[in-house]
C-alpha positions in Angstrom: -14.0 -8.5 -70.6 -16.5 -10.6 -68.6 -20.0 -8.8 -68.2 -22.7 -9.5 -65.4 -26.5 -8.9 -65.5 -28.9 -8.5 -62.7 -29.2 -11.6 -60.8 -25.2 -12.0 -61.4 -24.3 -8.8 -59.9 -26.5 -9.2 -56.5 -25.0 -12.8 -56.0 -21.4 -11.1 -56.3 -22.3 -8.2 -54.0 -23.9 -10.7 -51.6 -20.7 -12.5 -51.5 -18.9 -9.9 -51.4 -20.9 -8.5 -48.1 -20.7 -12.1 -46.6 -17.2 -12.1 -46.8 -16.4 -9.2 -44.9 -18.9 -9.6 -42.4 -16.9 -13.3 -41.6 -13.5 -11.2 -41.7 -15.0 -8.6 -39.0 -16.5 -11.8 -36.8 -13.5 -13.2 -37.1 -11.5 -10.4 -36.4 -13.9 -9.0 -33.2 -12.5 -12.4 -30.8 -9.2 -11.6 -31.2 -9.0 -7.9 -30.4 -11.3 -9.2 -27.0 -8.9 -11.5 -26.3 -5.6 -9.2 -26.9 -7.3 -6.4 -24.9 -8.5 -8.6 -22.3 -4.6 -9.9 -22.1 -3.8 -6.0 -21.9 -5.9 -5.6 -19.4 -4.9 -8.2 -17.0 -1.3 -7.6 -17.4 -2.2 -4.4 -16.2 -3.9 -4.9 -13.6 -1.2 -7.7 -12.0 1.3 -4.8 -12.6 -0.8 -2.6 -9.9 -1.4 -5.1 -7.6 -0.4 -3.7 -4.2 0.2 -7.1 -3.2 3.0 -7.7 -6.0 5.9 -5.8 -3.5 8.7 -6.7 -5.8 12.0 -7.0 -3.9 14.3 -4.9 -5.1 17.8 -4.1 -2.9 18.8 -0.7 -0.9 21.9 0.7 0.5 22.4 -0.6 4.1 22.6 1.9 6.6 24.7 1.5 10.0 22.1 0.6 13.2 21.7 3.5 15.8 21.9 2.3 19.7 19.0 3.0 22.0 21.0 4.3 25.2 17.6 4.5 27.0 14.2 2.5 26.6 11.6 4.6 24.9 8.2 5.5 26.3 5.5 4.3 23.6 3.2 7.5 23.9 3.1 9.1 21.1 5.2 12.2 22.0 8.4 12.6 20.4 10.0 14.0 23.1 12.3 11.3 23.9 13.5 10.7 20.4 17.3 12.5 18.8 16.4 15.1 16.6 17.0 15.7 13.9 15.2 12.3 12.8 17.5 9.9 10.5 15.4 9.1 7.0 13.1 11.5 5.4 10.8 10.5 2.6 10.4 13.1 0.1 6.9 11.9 -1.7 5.2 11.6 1.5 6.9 14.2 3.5 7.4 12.7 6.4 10.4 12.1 8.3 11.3 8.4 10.6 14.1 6.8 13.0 14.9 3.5 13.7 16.8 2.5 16.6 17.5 -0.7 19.1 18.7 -1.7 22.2 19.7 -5.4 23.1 15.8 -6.3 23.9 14.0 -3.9 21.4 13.1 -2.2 18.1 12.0 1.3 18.4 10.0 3.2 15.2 9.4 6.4 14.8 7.4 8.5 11.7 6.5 12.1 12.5 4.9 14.3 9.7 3.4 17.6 9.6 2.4 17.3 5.7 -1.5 17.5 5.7 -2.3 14.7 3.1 0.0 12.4 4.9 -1.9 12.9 8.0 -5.3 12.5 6.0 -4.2 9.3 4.5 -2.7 7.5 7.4 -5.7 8.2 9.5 -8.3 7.4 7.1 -6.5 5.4 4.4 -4.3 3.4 7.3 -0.8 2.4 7.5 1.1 -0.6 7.4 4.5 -1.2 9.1 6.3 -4.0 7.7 9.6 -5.4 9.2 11.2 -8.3 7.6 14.1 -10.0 9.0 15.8 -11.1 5.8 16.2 -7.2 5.3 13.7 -7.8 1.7 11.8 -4.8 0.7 8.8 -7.4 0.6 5.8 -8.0 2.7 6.1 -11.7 1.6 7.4 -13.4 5.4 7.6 -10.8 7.6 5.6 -9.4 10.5 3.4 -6.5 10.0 1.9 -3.6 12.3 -1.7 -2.5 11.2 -2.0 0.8 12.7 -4.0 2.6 11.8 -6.1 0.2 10.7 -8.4 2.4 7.7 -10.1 0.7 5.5 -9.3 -2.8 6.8 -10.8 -2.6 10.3 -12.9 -5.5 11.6 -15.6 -3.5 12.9 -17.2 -2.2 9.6 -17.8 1.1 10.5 -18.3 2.5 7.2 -15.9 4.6 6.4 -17.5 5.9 3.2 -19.9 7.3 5.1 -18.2 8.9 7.7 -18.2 13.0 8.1 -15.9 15.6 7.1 -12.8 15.1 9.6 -12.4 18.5 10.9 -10.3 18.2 14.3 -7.2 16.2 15.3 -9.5 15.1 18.1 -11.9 14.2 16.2 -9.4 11.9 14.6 -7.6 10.3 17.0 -11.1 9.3 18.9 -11.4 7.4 15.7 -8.7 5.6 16.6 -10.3 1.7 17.9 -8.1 -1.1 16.8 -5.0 -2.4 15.2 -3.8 -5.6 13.9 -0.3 -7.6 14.0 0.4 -10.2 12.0 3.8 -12.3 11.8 5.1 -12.6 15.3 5.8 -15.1 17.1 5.7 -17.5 14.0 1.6 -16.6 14.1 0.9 -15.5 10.5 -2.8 -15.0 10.9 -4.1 -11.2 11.4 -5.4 -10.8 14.8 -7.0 -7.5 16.0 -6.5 -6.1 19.2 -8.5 -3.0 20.6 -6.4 -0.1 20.7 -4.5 0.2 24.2 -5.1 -3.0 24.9 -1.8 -5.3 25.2 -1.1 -8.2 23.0 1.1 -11.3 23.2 3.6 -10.3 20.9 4.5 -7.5 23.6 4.2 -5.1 20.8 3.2 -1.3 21.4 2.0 1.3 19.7 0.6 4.8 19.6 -0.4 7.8 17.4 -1.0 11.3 18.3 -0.2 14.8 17.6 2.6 16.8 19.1 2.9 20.8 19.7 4.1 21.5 16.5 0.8 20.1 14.7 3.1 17.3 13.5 1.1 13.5 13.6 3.5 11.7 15.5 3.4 7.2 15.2 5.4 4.7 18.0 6.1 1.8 18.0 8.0 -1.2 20.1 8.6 -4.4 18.9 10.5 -7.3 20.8 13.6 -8.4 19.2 12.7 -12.2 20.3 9.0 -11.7 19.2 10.3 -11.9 15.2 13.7 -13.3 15.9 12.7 -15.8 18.0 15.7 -17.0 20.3 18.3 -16.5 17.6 21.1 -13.6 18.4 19.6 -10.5 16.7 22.3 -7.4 17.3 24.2 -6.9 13.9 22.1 -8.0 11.5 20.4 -6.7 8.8 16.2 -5.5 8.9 14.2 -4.2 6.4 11.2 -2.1 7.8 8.6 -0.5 5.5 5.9 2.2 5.7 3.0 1.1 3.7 0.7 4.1 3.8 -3.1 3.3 1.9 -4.3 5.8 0.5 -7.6 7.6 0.6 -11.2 5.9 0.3 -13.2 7.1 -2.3 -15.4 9.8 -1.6 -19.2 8.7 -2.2 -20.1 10.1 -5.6 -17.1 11.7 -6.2 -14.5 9.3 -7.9 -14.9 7.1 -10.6 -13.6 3.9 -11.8 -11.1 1.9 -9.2 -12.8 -0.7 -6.5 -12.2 -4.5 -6.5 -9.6 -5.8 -9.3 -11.2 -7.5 -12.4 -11.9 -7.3 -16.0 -15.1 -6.3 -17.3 -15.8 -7.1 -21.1 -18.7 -5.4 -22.6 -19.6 -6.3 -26.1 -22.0 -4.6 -29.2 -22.0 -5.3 -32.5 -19.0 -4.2 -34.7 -15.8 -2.8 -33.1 -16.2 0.5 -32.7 -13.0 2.7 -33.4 -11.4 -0.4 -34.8 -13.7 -0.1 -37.7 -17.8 0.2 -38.2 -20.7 -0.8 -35.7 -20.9 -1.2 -32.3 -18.1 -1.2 -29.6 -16.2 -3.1 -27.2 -15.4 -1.8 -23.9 -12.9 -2.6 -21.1 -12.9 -2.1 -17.4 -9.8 -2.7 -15.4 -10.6 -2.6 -11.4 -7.7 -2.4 -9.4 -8.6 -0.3 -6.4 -6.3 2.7 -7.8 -9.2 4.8 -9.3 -9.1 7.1 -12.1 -6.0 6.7 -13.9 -3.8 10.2 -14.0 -5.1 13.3 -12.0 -1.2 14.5 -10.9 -2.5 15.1 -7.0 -5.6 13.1 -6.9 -3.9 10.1 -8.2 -1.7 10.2 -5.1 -4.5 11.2 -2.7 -6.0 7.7 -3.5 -2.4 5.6 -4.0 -0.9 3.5 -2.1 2.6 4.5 -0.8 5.9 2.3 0.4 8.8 3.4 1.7 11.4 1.2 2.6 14.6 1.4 4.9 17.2 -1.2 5.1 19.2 -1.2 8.3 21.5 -3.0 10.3 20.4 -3.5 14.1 22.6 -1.8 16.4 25.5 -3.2 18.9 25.9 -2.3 22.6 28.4 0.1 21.7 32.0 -0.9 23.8 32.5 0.9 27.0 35.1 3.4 27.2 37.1 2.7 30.1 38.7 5.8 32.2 42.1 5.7 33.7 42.9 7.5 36.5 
């Protein structure tokens, strides 16, 4: 049996502290870097921008018999609308005729409402019938959070009155016609070059009602349109945050905060982790939706002039 005295036993303890403390320096870069890895795979995953394509049932085309009036009544449209989404609660037709796309999205869901006026809504229509934003031509209407002018939003007081909220109503923005990719706003009810309409309002039913018009030859160019296949989406943001009363979300990123030690991985300080990716606090059940961004997606064949039925005497 080997016995220390004093001097002996501090070295030994020394050494012993030295070499635990190198094991936990060691050890603190690696969790960083894991849970930094963590974190950005995360936050890729939420992306809004990472639309993955993904494939649908085709549904047959329906044939516009007469043009549509873009004025945001309803009116004029068949009823009982074709699609309804079920998370959003809101209901939608497509139709054509030889020189036009027609859209229609009519909700009476009060969130819905909240979030496409103040959020803002995207209408994406791709011509290789994708279920992706990536190459197609887009409708920014309302425009939300991405206006041009800056009004603050955040700032902005308790909507209380549909009128209230369609005089809020200033601009929108296209972007993919006509081969143009850039984002060009237009003041609302003014006319653009792409020929495309649009207009919001609400009907007597209460129900938010959205048209819209777009030229066949203003994303198809001069090729033959009738018969093929369209994917059209309804990207609908969702909420701002309320000043002071949300945490977290705003502006992707990873924030690494360091102390000394690792905190619940073992003794000392801790290291802390901060994933921005514009979704907010994670979980909530309705909240988490208030503030989410929504797609829905339809993939549809554009309608033929349907063949004229000939009567004999």
């Amino acid at each position: 049996m080997l016995f220390l005295q004093g001097s002996s036993l501090q070295k030994a303890a020394a050494y012993k502290n030295k070499t635990t403390n190198d094991m936990r320096t060691v050890k603190a870069p690696y969790t960083i870097l894991l849970l930094a890895a963590a974190a950005t795979a995360a936050m890729s995953c939420g992306s809004p921008k990472a639309t993955q394509q993904t494939t649908a049932e085709v549904t047959t085309g329906s044939w516009q018999q007469q043009p549509i009036l873009i004025d945001g009544d309803d009116g004029d449209w068949h009823k009982p609308l074709t699609y309804f989404a079920r998370k959003e609660k809101f209901a939608y037709s497509i139709t054509n005729d030889s020189t036009s796309l027609y859209i229609l999205l009519s909700t009476k869901e009060q969130l819905t409402q909240q979030k496409i006026l103040q959020g803002g809504m995207t209408v994406v229509i791709n011509t290789n019938a994708e279920m992706t934003d990536l190459n197609a031509a887009s409708i920014g209407f309302p425009t939300g959070m991405s206006s041009h002018r800056g009004k603050g939003i955040l700032n902005r007081p308790a909507i209380t009155n549909q009128t209230t909220q369609l005089d809020d109503l200033k601009d929108y923005s296209l972007s993919g016609f006509n081969k143009n990719d850039e984002i060009n706003y237009y003041d609302y009810g003014k006319s653009n070059d792409a020929g495309v309409e649009v207009n919001l309002n609400f009907n007597a039913a209460g129900e938010l009602v959205y048209e819209a018009k777009v030229p066949l030859n203003a994303i198809y160019g001069d090729k033959h349109a009738l018969g093929k296949n369209i994917a059209v989406g309804f990207l609908i943001d969702g909420l701002p945050p309320e000043a002071g009363g949300r945490s977290g979300g705003g502006g992707g990123g990873v924030s690494i905060g360091g102390g000394l030690g690792m905190g619940s991985f073992g003794s000392g300080g801790g290291v802390g982790i901060s994933i921005g990716s514009g979704l907010g606090t994670i979980g909530g059940g309705g909240k988490k939706k208030k503030y989410d961004l929504s797609k829905t997606w339809q993939v549809t064949s554009l309608s033929k002039r349907p063949a004229q039925i000939q009567i004999k005497d």
